[in-house]
C-alpha positions as CSV (number, residue, x, y, z in Angstrom):
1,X,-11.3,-14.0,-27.7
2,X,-8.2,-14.9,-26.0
3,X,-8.3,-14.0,-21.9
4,X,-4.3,-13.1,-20.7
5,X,-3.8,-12.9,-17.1
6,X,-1.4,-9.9,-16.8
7,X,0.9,-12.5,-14.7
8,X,1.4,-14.9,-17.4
9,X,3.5,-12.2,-19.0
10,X,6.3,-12.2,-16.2
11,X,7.2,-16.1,-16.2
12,X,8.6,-17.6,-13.3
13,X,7.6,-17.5,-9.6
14,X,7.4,-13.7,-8.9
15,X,4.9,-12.5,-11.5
16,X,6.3,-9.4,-11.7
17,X,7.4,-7.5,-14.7
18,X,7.5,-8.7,-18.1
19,X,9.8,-12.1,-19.2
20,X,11.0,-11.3,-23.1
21,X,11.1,-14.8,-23.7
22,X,7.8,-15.7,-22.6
23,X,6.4,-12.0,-24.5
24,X,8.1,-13.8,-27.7
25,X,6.4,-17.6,-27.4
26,X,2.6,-16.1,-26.3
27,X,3.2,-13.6,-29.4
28,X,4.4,-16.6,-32.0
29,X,1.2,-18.2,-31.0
30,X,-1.3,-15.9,-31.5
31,X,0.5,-15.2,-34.8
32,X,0.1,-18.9,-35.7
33,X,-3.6,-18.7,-34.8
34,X,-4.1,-15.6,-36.8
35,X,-2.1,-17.2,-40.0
36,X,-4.3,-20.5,-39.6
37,X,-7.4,-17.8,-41.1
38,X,-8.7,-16.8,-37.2
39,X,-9.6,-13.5,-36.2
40,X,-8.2,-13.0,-32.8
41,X,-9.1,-10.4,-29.8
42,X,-7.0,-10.1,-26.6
43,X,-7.8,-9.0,-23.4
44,X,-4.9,-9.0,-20.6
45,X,-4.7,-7.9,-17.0
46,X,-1.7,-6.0,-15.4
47,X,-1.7,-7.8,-12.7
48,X,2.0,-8.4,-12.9
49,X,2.3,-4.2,-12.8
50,X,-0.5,-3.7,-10.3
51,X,-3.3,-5.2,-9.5
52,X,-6.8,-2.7,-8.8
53,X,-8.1,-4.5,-6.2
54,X,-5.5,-4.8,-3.9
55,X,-4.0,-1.7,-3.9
56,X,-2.2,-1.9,-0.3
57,X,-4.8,1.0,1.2
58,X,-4.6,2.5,-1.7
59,X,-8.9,3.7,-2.6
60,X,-10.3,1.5,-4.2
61,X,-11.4,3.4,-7.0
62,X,-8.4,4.9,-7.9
63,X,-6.3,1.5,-7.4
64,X,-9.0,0.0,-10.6
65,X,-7.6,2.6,-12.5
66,X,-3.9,2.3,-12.0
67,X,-4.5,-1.7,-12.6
68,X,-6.3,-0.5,-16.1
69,X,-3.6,2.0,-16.7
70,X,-1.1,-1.3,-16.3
71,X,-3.1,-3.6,-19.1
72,X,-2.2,-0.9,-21.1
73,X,1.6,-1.2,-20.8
74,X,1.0,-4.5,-21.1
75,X,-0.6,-4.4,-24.4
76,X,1.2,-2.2,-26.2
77,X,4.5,-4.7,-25.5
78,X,2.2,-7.5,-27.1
79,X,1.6,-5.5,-29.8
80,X,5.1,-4.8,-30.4
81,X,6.1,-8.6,-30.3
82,X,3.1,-9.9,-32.5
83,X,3.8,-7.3,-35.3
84,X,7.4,-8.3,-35.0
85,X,6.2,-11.7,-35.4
86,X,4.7,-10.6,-38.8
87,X,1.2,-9.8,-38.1
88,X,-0.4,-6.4,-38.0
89,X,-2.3,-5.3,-34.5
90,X,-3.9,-2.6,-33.1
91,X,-4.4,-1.4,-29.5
92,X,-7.5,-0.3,-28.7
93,X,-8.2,1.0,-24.9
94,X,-11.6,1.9,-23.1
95,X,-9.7,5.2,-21.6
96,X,-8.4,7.9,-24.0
97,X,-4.9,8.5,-24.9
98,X,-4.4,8.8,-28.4
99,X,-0.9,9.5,-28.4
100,X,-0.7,5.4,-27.2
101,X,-3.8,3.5,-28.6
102,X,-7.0,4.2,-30.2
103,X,-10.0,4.7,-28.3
104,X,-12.3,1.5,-28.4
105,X,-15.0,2.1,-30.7
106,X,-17.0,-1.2,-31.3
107,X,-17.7,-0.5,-35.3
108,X,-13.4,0.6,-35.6
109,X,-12.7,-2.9,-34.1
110,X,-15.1,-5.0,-36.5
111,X,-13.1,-3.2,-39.0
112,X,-9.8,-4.2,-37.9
113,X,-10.9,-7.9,-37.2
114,X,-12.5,-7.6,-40.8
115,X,-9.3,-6.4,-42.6
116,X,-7.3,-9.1,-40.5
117,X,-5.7,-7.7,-37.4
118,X,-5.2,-8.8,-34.2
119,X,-7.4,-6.6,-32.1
120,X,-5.9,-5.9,-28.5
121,X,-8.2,-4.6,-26.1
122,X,-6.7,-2.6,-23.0
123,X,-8.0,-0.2,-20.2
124,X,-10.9,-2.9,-19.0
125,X,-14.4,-1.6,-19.5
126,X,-13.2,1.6,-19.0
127,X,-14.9,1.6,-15.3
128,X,-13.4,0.7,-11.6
129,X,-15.5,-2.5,-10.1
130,X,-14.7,-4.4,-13.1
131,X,-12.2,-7.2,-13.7
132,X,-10.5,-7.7,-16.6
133,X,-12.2,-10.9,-16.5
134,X,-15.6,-8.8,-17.5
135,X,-14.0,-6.7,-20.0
136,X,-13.2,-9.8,-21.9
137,X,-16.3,-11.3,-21.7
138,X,-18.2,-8.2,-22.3
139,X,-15.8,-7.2,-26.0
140,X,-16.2,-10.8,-26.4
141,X,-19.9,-10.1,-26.9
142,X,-19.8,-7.3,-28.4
143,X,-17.3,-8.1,-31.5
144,X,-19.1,-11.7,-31.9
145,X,-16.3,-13.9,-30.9
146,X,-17.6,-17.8,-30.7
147,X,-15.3,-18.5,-28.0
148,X,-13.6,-17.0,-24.7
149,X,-10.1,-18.8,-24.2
150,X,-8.7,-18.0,-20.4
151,X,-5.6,-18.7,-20.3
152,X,-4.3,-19.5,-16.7
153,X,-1.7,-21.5,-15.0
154,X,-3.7,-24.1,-14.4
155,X,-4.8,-27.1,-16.9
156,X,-8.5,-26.7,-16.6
157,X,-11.1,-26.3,-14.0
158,X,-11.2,-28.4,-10.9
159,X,-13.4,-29.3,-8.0
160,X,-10.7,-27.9,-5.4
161,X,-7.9,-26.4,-5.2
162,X,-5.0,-28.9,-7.3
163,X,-2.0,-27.1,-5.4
164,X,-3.3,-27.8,-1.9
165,X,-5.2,-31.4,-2.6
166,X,-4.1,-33.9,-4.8
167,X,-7.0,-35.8,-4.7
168,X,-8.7,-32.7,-6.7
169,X,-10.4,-34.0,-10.0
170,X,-10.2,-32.1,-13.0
171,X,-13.1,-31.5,-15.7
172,X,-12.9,-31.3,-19.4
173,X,-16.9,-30.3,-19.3
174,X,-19.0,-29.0,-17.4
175,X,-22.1,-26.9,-18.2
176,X,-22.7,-23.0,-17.0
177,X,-25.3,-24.6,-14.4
178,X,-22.9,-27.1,-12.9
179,X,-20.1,-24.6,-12.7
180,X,-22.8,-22.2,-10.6
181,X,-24.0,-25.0,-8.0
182,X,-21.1,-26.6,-7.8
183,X,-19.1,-22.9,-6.9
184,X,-16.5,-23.7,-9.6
185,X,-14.2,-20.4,-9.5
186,X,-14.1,-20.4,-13.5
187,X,-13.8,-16.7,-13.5
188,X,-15.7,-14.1,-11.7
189,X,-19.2,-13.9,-11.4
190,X,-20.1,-11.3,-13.3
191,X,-18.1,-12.0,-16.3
192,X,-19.4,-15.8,-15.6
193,X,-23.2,-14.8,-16.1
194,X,-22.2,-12.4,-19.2
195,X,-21.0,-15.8,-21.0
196,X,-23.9,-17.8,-19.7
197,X,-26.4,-15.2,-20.9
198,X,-24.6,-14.8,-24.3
199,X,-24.4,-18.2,-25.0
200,X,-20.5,-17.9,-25.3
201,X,-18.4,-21.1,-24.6
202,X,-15.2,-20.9,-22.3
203,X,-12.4,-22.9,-23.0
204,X,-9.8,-23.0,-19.7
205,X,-6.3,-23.9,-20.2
206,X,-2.7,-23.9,-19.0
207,X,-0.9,-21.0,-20.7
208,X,2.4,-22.4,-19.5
209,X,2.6,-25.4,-21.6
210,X,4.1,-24.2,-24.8
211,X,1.6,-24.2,-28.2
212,X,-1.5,-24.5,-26.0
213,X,-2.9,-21.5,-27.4
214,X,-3.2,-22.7,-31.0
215,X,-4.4,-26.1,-29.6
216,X,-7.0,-24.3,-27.9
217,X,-7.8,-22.3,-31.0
218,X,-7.9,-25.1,-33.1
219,X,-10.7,-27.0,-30.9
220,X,-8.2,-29.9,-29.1
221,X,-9.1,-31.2,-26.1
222,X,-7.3,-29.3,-23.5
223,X,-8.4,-27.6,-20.4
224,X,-11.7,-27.7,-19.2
225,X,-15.0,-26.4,-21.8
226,X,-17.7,-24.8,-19.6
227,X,-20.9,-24.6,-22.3
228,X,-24.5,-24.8,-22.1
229,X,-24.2,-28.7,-22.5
């Protein structure tokens, strides 16, 4: 399962809209994953339309669902620029509207992973409250996946904030228990304890550097691995 900030879409400093180029190069790779015989799931935020929870006084409920509405544009531009790369995907959102995606029905996406599609899930969970964080960790559970890839723009996990200290030191491993006590922001809590209980390894990397996603795919040591042990 590969985790997408909605951000890394825009490119540059603003992280607003959607960057073509950078569409293109994060669709090549997950087509180059897929070709290489792996069965691939997205999740992506919209934070670089609108992000739920800060919705400028906006409720909060009904900023969650704007922000879920926004993965949605989102994902239906990657699915455009991976099937363009040559690989067939489907859309699959936890709120109805058939006219855009198919509704996500767990047994419907075990299908499409089985007959070799990239499998793009949008709308969250579906429920305000929830980051898109959770959603991935939750469909991660749900379709099987052996691995949760978060993709940030950052080169791993690190014991403070690298933009404000450069003494911070950066992991490559750490276990789900170290990453609790030590307060380790490795993604929010809830969608932490969902991996920890499920037993499902996350792999953080920099999504900026070019070809990181297939090196995270193919197992290379990049980013920081937050297991069991």
């Amino acid at each position: 399962m590969l985790k997408l900030s909605g951000e890394a879409l825009a490119g540059g400093e603003h992280g607003y809209g959607i960057a073509a180029p950078v569409l293109k190069r994060i669709a090549g790779e997950i087509a180059r994953v897929h070709r290489a015989g792996t069965d691939v799931g997205v999740v992506i935020g919209g934070g670089n339309i609108f992000r739920g929870a800060t919705g400028g006084g906006i409720d909060r409920v009904a900023a969650d669902y704007m922000g879920m509405l926004a993965t949605v544009i989102n994902a239906v531009a990657l699915r455009d620029a991976i099937e363009k790369a040559g690989v067939p995907t489907r859309v699959m959102t936890a709120i109805e509207m058939a006219k855009v995606a198919e509704p996500y029905i767990r047994l419907r996406a075990m299908r499409h992973l089985e007959k070799r599609r990239v499998v793009i899930f949008a709308g969250g969970t579906g429920n305000p409250y929830f980051s898109t964080d959770t959603a991935a960790a939750l469909r991660a559970t749900e379709i099987g996946a052996d691995v949760m890839l978060k993709a940030t723009k950052v080169d791993g996990v690190y014991d403070r904030d690298p933009h404000q200290d450069r003494r911070a030191k950066r992991f490559t491993r750490l276990t789900y228990h170290d990453a609790l006590t030590r307060g380790l922001k490795v993604m929010d809590l809830t969608a932490f304890a969902m991996c920890q209980e499920n037993h499902l390894p996350i792999v953080v990397f920099d999504l900026t550097v070019p070809g990181n996603i297939v090196r995270a795919a193919r197992g290379e040591p990049i980013g920081t691995v937050v297991a069991e042990r």
